[in-house]
C-alpha positions in Angstrom: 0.0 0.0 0.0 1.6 3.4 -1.3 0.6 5.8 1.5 1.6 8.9 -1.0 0.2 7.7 -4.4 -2.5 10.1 -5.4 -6.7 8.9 -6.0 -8.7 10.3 -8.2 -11.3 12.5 -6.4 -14.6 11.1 -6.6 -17.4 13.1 -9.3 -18.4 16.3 -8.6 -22.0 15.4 -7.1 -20.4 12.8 -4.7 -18.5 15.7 -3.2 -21.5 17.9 -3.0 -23.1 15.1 -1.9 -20.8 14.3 1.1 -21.2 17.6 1.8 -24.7 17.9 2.5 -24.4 14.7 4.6 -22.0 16.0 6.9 -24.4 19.3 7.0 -27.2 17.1 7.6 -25.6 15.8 10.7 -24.5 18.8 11.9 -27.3 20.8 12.0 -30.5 18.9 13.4 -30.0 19.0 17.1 -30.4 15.1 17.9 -28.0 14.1 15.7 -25.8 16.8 16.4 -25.9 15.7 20.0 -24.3 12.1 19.0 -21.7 13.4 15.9 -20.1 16.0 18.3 -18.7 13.1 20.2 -15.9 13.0 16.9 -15.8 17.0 17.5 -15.2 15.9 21.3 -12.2 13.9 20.3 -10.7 16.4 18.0 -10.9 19.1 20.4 -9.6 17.1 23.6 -6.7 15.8 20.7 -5.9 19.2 20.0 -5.3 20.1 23.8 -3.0 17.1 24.3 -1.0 17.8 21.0 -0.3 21.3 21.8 0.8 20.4 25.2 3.6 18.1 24.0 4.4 19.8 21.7 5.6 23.2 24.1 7.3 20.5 26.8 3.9 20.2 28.6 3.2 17.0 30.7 0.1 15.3 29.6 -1.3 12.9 32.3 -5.8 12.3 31.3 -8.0 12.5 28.6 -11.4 11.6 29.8 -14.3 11.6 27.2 -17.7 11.9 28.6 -21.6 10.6 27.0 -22.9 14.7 27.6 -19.6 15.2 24.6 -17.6 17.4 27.2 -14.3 16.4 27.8 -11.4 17.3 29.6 -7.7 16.8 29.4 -5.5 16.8 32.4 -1.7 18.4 31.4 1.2 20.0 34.1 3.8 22.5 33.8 3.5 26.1 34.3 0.6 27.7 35.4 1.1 30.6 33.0 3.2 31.1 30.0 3.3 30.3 26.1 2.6 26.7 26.9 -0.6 26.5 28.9 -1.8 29.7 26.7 -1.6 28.0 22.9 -3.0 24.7 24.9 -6.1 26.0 25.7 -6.2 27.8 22.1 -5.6 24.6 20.9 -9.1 23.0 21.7 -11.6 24.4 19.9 -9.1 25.6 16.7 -8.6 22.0 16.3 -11.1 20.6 14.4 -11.6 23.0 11.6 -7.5 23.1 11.7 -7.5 19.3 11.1 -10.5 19.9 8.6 -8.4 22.2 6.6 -5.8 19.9 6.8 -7.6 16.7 5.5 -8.8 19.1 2.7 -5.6 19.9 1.6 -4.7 16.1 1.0 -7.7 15.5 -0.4 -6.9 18.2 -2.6 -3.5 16.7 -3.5 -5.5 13.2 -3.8 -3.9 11.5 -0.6 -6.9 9.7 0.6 -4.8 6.6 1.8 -2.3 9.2 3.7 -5.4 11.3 5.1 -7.1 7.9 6.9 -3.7 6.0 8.0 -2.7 9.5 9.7 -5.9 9.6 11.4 -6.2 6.5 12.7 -2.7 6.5 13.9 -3.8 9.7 16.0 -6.8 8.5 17.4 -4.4 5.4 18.3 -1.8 7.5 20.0 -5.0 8.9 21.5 -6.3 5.9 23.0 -3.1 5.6 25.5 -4.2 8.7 27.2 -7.8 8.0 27.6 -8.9 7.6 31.5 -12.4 6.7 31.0 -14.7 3.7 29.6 -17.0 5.8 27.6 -14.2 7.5 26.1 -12.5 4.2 25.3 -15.2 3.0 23.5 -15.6 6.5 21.7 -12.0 6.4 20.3 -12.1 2.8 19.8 -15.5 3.0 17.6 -13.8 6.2 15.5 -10.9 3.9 15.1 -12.1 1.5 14.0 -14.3 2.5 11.6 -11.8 4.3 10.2 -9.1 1.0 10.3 -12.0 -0.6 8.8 -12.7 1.4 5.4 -8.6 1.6 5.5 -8.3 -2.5 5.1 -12.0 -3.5 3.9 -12.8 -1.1 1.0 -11.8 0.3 -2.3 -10.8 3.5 -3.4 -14.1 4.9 -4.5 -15.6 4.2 -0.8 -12.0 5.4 0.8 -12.6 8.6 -0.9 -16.6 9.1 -0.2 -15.4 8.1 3.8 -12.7 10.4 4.2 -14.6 13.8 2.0 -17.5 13.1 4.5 -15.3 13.3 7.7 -12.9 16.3 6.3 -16.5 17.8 5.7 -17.9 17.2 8.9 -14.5 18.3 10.6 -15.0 21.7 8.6 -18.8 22.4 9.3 -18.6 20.5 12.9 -16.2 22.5 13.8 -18.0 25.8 13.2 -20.8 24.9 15.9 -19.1 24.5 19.3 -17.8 28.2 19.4 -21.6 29.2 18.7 -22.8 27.0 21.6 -19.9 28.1 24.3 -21.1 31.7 23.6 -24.7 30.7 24.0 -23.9 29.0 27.2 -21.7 32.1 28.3 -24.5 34.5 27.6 -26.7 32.7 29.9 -24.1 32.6 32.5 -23.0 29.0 32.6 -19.4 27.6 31.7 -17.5 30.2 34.3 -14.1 27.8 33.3 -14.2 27.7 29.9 -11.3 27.7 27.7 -11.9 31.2 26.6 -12.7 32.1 30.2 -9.4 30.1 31.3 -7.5 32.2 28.5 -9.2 35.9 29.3 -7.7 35.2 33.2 -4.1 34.1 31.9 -3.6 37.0 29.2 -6.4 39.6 30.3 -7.7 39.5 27.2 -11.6 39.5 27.2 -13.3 35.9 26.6 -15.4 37.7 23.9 -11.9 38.4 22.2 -11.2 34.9 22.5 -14.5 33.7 20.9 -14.2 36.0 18.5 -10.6 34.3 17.5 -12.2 30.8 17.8 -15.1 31.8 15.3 -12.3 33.7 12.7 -10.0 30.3 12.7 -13.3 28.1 12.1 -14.8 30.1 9.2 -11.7 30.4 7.7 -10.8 26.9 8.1 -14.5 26.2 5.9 -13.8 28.6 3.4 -10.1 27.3 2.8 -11.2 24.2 2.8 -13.9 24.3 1.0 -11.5 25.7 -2.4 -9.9 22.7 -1.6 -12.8 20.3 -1.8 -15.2 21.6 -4.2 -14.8 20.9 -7.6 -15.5 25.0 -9.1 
């Protein structure tokens, strides 16, 4: 299997179409409520990510059935490192979305779901609950699955529908915190967290988290359509 050999991109109306199915199960509440659990993932992934990567400690992941989540790290209280941490949640999804555009604009399919499974993977090892076990397991193994199992036309429909539901998924949760905000509830959120470390408002902060996720669609979405 040739992880960098480039696939043809699937027709024009099987994009589209992928599209509108990842839109489909973003926007109705009740299945909104059971996708975010892959928006969950992403977000608690990005947290843990960004703390290794500035010489944080990571310790928990815990993934919950409500699709909070939180990730346990140590090091300094204050600095760079906790700061681009707690950026790092909700930026991560539409970052990753924009990412898996870009292959999928270079026609790495095969590269896009072997990079994602090996994530959620490295994941797993973290994860100190059941019920985020068995989240990460299902997503990884669906994902294994379509890998091993199916051909290239099917590889391709799979991973346009998750880079799509990454993209438009990812837009959501940013609304929601500032919903919740606005009717006083989530006092330790990560904008709220991030407005006491810098002193920069939380509304700044949402503001940032909105600009990265609508910008992360429209990239992407030169990427992915086909005009």
């Amino acid at each position: 299997m040739d992880l960098f050999r480039p696939q043809a991109a699937p027709a024009e109306w099987l994009v589209i179409a992928t599209a509108v199915a990842a839109l489909a199960v973003t926007v109705p509440r009740r299945v909104w409520l059971l996708a975010r659990n892959a928006i969950t993932i992403a977000h608690e992934g990005g947290h843990a990510l960004v703390a290794l990567a500035t010489g944080r400690r990571l310790q928990a992941i815990t993934l919950h059935s409500d699709t909070s989540g939180l990730t346990v790290t140590r090091g300094r209280p204050t600095g760079l490192g906790v700061v681009l941490t707690l950026t790092a949640g909700y930026t991560a999804a539409p970052l990753l979305g924009l990412g898996g555009a870009a292959l999928l604009g270079a026609g790495r399919v095969t590269l896009l779901l072997w990079a994602a499974t090996a994530l959620l993977l490295a994941m797993l090892v973290m994860i100190r609950n059941a019920y985020g076990v068995l989240t990460v397991l299902v997503t990884g193994a669906a994902f294994l699955l379509v890998s091993w199992l199916t051909g290239p036309g099917v590889q391709a429909l799979f991973a346009y529908a998750v880079v799509w539901f990454l993209l438009l998924g990812g837009v959501r949760p940013a609304f929601e915190l500032q919903v919740r905000r606005r009717r006083g509830g989530a006092p330790d959120s990560d904008a709220d967290q991030l407005a006491r470390l810098t002193h920069v408002p939380a509304g700044v902060w949402l503001l940032f988290f909105h600009t990265v996720s609508i910008c992360c669609l429209i990239g992407g979405c030169r990427w992915l359509l086909p005009f």
